[in-house]
Every structure is written in C-alpha cells, then in structure tokens.
C-alpha positions in Angstrom: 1.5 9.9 -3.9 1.0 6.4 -5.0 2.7 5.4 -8.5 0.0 5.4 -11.2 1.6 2.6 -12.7 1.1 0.5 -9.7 -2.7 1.3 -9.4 -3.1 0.3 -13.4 -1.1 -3.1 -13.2 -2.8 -4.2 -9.4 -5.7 -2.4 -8.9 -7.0 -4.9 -6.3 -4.4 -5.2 -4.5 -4.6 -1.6 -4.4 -8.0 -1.6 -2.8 -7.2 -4.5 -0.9 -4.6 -2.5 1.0 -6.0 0.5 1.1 -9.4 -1.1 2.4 -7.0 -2.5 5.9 -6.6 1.2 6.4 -9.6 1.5 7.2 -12.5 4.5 5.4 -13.3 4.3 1.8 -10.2 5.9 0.1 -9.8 3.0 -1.9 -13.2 3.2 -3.7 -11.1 6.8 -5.6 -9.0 3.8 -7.6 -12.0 3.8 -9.8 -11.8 7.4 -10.5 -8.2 7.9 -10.8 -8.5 5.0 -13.4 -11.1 6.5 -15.2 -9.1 9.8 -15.6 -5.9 7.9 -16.4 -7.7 6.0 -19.0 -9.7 9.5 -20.3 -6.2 11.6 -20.0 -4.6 8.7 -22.2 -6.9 8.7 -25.1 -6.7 12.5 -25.4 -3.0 12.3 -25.3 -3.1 9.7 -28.2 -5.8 11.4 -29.9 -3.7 14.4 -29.7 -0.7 12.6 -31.4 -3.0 11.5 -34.5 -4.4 14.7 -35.3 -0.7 16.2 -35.2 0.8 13.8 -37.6 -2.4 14.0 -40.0 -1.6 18.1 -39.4 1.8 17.8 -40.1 1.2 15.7 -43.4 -1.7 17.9 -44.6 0.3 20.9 -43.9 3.0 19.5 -46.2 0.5 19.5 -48.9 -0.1 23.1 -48.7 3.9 23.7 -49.8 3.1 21.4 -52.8 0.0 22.7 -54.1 1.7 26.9 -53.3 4.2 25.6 -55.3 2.2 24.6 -58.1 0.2 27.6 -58.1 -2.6 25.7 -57.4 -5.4 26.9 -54.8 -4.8 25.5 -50.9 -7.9 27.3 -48.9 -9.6 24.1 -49.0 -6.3 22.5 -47.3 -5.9 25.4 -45.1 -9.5 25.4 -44.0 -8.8 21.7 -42.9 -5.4 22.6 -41.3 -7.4 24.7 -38.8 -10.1 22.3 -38.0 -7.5 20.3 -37.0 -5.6 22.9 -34.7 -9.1 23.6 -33.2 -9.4 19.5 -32.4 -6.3 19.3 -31.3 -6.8 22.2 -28.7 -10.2 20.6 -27.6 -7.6 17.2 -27.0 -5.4 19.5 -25.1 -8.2 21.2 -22.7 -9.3 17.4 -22.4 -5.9 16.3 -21.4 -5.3 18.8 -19.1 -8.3 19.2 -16.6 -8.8 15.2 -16.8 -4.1 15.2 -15.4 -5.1 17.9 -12.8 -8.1 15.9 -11.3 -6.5 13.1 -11.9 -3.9 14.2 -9.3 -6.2 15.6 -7.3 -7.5 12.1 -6.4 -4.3 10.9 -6.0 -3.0 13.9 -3.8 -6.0 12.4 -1.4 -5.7 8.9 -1.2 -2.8 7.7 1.4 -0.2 5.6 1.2 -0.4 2.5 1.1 1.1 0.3 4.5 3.7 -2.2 4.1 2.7 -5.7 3.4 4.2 -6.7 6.9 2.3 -4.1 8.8 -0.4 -5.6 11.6 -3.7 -5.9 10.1 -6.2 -4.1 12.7 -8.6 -1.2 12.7 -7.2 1.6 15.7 -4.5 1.8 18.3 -5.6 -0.9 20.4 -4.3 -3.7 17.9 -0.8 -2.2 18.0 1.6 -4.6 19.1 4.4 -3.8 21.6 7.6 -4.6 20.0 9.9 -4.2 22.9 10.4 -2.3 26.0 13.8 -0.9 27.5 14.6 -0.2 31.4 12.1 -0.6 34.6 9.0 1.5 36.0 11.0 3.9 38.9 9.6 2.5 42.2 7.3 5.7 43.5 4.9 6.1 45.9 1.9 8.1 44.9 4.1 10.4 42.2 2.8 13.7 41.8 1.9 14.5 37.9 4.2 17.0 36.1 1.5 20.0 36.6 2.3 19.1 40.2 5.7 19.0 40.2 6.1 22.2 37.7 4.0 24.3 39.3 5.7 23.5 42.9 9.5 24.5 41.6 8.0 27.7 39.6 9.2 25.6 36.0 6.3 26.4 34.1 3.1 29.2 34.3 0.0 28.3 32.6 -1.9 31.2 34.2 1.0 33.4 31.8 0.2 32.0 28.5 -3.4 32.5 29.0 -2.9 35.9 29.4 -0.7 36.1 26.5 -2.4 33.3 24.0 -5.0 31.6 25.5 -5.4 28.1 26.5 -3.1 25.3 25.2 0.1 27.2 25.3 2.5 27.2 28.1 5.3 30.2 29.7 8.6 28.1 30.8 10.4 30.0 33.4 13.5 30.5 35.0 14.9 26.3 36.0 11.9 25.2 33.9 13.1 27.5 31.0 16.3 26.5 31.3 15.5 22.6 30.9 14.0 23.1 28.0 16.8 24.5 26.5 18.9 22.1 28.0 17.3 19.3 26.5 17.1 20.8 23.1 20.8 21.1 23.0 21.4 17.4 24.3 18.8 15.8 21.5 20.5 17.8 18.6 24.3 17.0 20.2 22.9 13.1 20.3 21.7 12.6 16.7 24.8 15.3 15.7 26.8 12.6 17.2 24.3 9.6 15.0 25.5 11.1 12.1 23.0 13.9 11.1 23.9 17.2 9.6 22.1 19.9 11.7 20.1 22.7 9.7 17.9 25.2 10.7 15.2 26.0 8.4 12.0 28.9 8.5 8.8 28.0 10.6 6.8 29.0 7.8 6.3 27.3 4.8 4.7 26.9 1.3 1.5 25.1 0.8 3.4 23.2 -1.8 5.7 21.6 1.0 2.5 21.0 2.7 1.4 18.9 0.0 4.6 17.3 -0.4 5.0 16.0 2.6 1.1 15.0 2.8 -0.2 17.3 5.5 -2.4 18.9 2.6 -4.9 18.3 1.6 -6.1 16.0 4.6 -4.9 17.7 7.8 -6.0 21.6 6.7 -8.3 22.3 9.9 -5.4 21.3 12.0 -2.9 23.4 10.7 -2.3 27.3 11.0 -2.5 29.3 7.7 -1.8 32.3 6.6 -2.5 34.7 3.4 -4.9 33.4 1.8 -4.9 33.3 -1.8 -7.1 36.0 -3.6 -8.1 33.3 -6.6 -9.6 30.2 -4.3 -9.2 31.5 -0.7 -7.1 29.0 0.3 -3.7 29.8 2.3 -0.7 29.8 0.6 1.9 30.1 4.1 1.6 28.0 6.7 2.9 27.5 10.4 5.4 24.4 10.5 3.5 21.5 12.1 6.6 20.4 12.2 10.2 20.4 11.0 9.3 17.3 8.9 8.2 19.6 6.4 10.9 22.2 5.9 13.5 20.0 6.1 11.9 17.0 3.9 11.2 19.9 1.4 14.8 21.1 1.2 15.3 18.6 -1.6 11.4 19.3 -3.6 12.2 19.4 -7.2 15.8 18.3 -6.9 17.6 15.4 -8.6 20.5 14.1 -5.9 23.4 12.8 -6.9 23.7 8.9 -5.5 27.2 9.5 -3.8 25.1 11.8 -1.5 22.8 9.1 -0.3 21.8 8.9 2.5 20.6 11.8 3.5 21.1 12.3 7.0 19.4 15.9 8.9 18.4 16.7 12.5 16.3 20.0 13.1 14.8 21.9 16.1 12.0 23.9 15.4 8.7 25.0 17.3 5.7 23.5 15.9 2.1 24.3 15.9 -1.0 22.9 15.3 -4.3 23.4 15.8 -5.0 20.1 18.0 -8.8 20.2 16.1 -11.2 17.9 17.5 -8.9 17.0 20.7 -11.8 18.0 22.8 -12.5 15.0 25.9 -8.8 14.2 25.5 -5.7 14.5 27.8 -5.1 17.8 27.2 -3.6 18.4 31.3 -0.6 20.7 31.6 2.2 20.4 28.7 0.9 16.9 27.0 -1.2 18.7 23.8 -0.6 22.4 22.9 -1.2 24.4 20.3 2.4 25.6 20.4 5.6 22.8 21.3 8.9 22.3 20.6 10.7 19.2 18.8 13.7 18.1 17.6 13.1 16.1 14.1 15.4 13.7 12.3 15.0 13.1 8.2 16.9 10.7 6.2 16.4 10.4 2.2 17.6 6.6 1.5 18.2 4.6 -1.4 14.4 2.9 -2.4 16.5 -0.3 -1.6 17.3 0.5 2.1 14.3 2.7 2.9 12.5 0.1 5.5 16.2 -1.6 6.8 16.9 2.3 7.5 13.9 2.4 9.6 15.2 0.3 12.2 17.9 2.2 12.5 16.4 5.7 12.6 14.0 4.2 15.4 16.9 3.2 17.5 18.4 6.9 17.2 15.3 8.0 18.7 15.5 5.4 21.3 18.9 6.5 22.3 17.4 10.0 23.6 15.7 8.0 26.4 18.3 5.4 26.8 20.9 8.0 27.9 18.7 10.0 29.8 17.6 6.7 31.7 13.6 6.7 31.0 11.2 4.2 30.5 9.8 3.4 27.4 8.2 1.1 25.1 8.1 0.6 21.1 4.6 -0.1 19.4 4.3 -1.2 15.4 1.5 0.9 14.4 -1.0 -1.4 12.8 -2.8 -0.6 9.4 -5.9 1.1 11.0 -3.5 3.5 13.0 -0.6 4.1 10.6 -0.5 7.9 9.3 -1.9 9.2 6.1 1.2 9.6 4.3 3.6 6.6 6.2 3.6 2.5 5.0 5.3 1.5 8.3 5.6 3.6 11.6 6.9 2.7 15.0 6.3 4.7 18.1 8.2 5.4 21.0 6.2 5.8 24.5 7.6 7.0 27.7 6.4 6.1 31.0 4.7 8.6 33.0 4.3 7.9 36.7 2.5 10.7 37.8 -0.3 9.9 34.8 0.1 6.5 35.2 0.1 5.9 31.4 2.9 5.8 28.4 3.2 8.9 26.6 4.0 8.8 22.5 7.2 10.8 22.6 8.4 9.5 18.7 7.0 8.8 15.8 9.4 7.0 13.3 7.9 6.5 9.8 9.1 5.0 6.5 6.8 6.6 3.5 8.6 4.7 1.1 8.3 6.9 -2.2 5.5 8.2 -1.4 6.7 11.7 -0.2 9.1 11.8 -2.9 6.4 11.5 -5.7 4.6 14.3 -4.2 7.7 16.5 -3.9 9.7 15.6 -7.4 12.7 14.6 -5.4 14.4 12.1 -7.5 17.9 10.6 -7.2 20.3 9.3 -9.9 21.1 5.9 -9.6 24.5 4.0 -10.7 23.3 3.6 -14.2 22.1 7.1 -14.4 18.5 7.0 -14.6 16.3 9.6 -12.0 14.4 7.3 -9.4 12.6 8.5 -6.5 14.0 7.7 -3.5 12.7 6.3 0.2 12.0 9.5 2.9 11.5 8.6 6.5 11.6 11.1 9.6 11.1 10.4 13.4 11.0 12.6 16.4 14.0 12.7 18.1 12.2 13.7 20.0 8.7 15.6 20.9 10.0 18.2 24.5 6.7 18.5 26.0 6.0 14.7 27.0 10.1 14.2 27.2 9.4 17.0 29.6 6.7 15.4 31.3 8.5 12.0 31.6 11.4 13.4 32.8 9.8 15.3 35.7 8.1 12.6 36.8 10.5 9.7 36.4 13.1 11.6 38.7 10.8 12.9 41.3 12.2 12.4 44.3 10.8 11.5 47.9 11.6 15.0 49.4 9.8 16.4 46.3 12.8 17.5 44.6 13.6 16.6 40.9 16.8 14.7 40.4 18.9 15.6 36.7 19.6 12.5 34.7 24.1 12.6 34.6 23.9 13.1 30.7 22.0 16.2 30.9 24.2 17.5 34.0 26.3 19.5 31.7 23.6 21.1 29.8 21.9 22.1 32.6 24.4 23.0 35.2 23.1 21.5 38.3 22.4 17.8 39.5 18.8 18.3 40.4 16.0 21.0 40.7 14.9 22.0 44.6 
C-alpha cells in the first residue's frame, strides 16, 4: 500500500510512475485524493463541533446551577451530537473507500528500474556456467516418463489435469532437493519455519495477492455477509511466512529478519491457456522452498542483491545453467518496486525456465500488513519486506533432468545432491 502522504506531496510523480507500469492504475490518485481531502474535512469538522459541544455543555452546569432553565441548551447539545455522528458516518465510509483504492493500486517500481512495457525489454544482468554440450536432449516428460520418475496418467485420475504423481526415484528427488534447498539457505543464515498452507484473506491482502490475483487463487468458506472467501490455499509460502509478523511492532535488535520455508503451493494458473503448460512446468499444485527477510527501510534494496545471490547459490552448487533478468516496469509484479529473476537453462525445451523470483516491495507489504519496527530513537517505522524463491522444484526439476542427461539415457546426480539422494545417478 502506497504511503498517502507520498501521493498528497507528489502526486505526479505518482502518476508518472505508476503510468511506466503500464494500465490506468494511476488515474485512482484522483480518487484516493478526493477521499483523503473529503475524510479530512469531516475529521476537522468533527473536532469543531466537539469543542463548541464541550463549551455549550459547560453552560448547562452553569445555568442547573442557577436554577435557571437549560432545554433550550440541551436541545442544541443534541443537534450537535446528531452532526457530529453525520461527521463520523462521513469519516468512516469516505477512510474505507479510501483504502479500498489504495488496496488496488500497486506499488510503485524503483526509480532505477528499466523503463519498458512486457518481458521482452528485460535486460539480462548476468549469466553463470555453460550450455551442457547435448545432442538432440530429450525433454523432461521424456526423460521422466522413461525412468518411471513421474505419472501424469495418475494425477488425472486422482485430480485432473495440471497435477502430477512423483514416484518411487522421481519421488525421492523431490524430496531430495527439498532438503538440499532448505540445508543451503539454513546454512545463508535463515531460520527455517514451517507454517499452515491455509491462510486468512487478511494475509492475502497483506502480502498483495488480494484484491488483484482472486481468480487465480483457491478459496475456501465463503463468507455468509459478501460471499467472498475468507481461507485460502497458500499460493505460496510468501504469505504465511511474511504474515507471521502482521500487526506486530519488532524490536530493531531483531532486524533483519531472516526465514526459509517449504511449502506446496497452489494456484489456479487462470488464463494460462496457449502456454507451456508440458509436463511439470505449470500446475495447479507445486512445491517451493521460499526465502523472506524483513530489513531495515535503509537496506531493503542493498539486501536485494544479496537475497538474489542466495537464490543463485541453489544452482551454483548443483552446477546448472542460468541467467539473471532485471524485470523492467511493464513486467515487475503488482506488489514488488524492483524484482530480479533467475532462469535455468533447459536443453530438452530449448528455452530458460524462471526458477526465482527475488523482489524488494519496499514498504509496501508492510503498510498493508501493520508490521512496524522500532527504530534507535524509538519511533514505529515500517520496515522493507523482500522474498525470493529459493527455489520453485518443478522447473529446478526440469532443469536438472535435462542438464544431466546422459548419452546412454541415464540421468547423472549433481555431487552436492549425492548425499540427499543416495545414489550418483538415476538408470
């Protein structure tokens, strides 16, 4: 949630930024103005009416006391309670709509974010390790299907389409890797916590899946007042884990924040018709390891870097190929100001493969969620949230089968993920 005080003192700028984004979120600065400015003069209108109250009630004590007759003063006294509820109805529904309209507009990208309008002004930033030499790879459905790692024909059985059944070596693998990515960001410093895959629809909002992302996401019990659900599916452990510290004040000395997560995550995948949706690459049902941090506002972008490279380290020690892209401000997410993502190479689709998503939202989660911090000098200041993938299993999956296939058709097991899965290769 932007900071109202920002949007009164730069409106334009405002706009201005909002308007790289792309769509016409920024023409709501208007409104949320206009509600600020009508909430505003029912507040003050409210405070005149209670000090004229207050001195007119003090006359009634005067004239009581005098013997004299005060129904004319009482009459007035209740005028003015009736005004000053009128003020206080005003006040009210003009503050909820007001953050209504502010609970939809996004966040506003970092000044030093690429100016562009989708994905295909992203820059690459860097790239780390070389293509694996292969002759005509097989793709992962390939490869899974010929070692008995994963049934599709299963989940559709069970759950339809866009799930998958791992099984036996392939089941394994996955656990395997799971345990390797939270041992790798244990080892970066994180505190590992394990949190429920269902959540609030206030930690929805909080961490800005709601009110945008609702047709994506899977709800339950919906509320009897406005139909709208009030439990929801974790899209991902983003949510839980931000929302651990909604409504809290943290002490400074327990900055940063630093927590790592696996959870399954689902999601709808709405409107991903006509898009790669072979084998394990989009489901409905996936798991991923998450990292959080909740920085000092001073650090939150510097901490960026460094959450990226903890991300990066997954597929540095498991020897993949990958590239980093600086999502521009056409592409960035709803709720982020500056995002970098991690892609894996994948021989067998001949394409990279986001496997991370890293994101500084700046305050922006935190105004949504109350999470505050006390500083030095003891005044509550929202602080910097940022998460990243560390990272996504399917297409870690993916990239991994198909990087290490080998020429007798074998898959070979990267040496850091040798003790987790207990064998050097797979056929």
């Amino acid at each position: 949630m932007l900071d109202i005080r920002i949007i009164r003192e730069n409106a334009e700028d405002v706009k201005t930024r909002l308007k790289a984004r792309g769509g016409d979120h920024w023409k709501l600065i208007d409104e949320v103005l206009a509600c600020d400015e009508s909430r505003r003069a029912a507040e003050t209108s409210k405070q005149e009416l209670q000090a004229k109250r207050k001195s007119t009630s003090k006359q009634i004590g005067q004239l009581k006391s005098k013997g004299e007759d005060t129904s004319p003063i009482e009459a007035e006294v209740r005028a003015i309670n009736e005004e000053i509820a009128k003020f206080d109805t005003l006040a009210e529904e003009t503050t909820a709509k007001q953050n209504d309209l502010l609970l939809n507009i996004p966040n506003l990208p970092h000044e030093a974010c690429p100016i562009g309008d989708n994905e295909d002004a992203n820059p690459v930033i860097r790239e780390w390790g070389e293509k694996p030499n292969l002759t005509d790879p097989k793709d992962h459905v390939d490869l899974a299907t010929q070692h008995g790692l994963i049934s599709w024909e299963d989940a559709i059985r069970l759950s339809g389409s866009g799930f998958a059944v791992y099984r036996g070596k392939g089941a394994r693998l996955e656990r395997a890797l799971i345990s390797f990515l939270l041992d790798t960001q244990s080892d970066n410093g994180y505190e590992e916590v394990n949190v429920p895959h269902l959540v609030l629809r206030e930690c929805m909002e909080g961490t800005g899946q709601l009110p945008k992302f609702e047709d994506d996401m899977y709800g339950t019990e919906p509320a009897e007042s406005d139909g709208r659900n009030t439990l929801f599916l974790a899209p991902t452990a983003e949510v839980p884990v931000t929302n651990l510290y909604r409504d809290t004040i943290i002490p400074a000395a327990d900055l940063p924040v630093k927590m790592v997560a696996y959870t399954p995550c689902f999601r709808r995948e709405a409107g991903s018709a006509g898009r790669d949706n072979k084998g394990i690459i989009r489901m409905h049902q996936f798991d991923k390891v998450e990292l959080v941090q909740i920085v000092d506002p001073e650090t939150g972008f510097e901490v960026l870097e460094q959450l990226t490279g903890h991300a990066e380290s997954i597929l540095q020690k498991l020897g993949l190929h990958y590239r980093v892209i600086e999502l521009c401000t056409g592409d960035v997410g709803q709720s982020s100001a500056k995002t970098y993502d991690i892609e894996v190479w994948a021989p067998g689709h001949g394409k990279y493969l986001e496997v991370s998503s890293c994101s500084c939202f700046g305050d922006y989660q935190a105004r949504r969620m109350k999470t505050r911090f006390k500083d030095a000098e003891g005044k509550n200041r929202f602080p910097h949230t940022l998460n990243g993938s560390g990272t996504a299993l399917p297409r870690l999956y993916v990239a991994l089968l198909e990087q290490y296939q080998q020429p007798d058709g074998s898959i070979k097991i990267p040496e850091a993920l040798v003790p987790y899965f207990g064998s050097t290769s797979i056929g």
